[in-house]
C-alpha positions, 0 to 999 in steps of 0.5 A: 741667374741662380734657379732657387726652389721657387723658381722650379715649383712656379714652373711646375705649378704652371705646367699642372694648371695649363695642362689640367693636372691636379693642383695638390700632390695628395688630398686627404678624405674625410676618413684621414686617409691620403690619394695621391692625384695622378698626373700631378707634376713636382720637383723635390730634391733628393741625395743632391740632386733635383728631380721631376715626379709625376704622380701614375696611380692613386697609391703615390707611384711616380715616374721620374720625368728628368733628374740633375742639377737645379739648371738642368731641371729647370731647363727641363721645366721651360723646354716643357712650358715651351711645347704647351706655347706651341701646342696652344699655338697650333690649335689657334692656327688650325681653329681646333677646339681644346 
C-alpha cells in the first residue's frame, strides 16, 4: 500500500484527539496575533523527507518525534496508536479512572 499525506494527518489527528492535544497547530487572537498549542502533533514534509513535530511552547518550538520516509513515519504513527490501544486497554483491566 502506498502511505499518502492522508494517510499520515488521519493518524495524527487521531492521536491528538485520543490523547487531549490540541486539535489546531495555531489559533489566532482577536488581536491577530498566532499561539502555537503546545502538545499538538503534525507531520510535514521537508528536504524529502517526512517528520513528526510536537508543539513544546507557545512561541512554535517543536521536538521532532521521528523522521524518514512516509513508510517509517507511518509506522511510527501506528506504533504510537498501538501504545494508547494498550494504555486504555490497561486501564479497563485494572478498573483506573482516566
Amino acid at each position: 500500500m502506498r502511505i499518502t499525506t492522508a494517510h499520515l494527518e488521519n493518524l495524527t489527528d487521531w492521536i491528538n484527539s485520543e490523547k487531549g492535544y490540541p486539535e489546531q497547530a495555531w489559533v489566532r487572537a482577536d488581536d491577530g496575533t498566532f499561539t502555537a498549542q503546545v502538545l499538538h502533533v503534525y507531520v510535514n514534509r521537508s528536504s524529502g523527507s517526512w517528520h513528526v513535530n510536537q508543539m513544546v511552547n507557545t512561541g512554535g518550538g517543536v521536538r521532532c518525534l521521528r523522521s524518514g520516509t512516509a513508510r517509517e513515519v507511518y509506522e511510527f504513527l501506528r506504533g504510537m496508536q498501538e501504545a494508547v490501544f494498550l494504555d486504555d486497554f490497561q486501564k479497563r483491566i485494572t478498573g483506573e479512572k482516566s
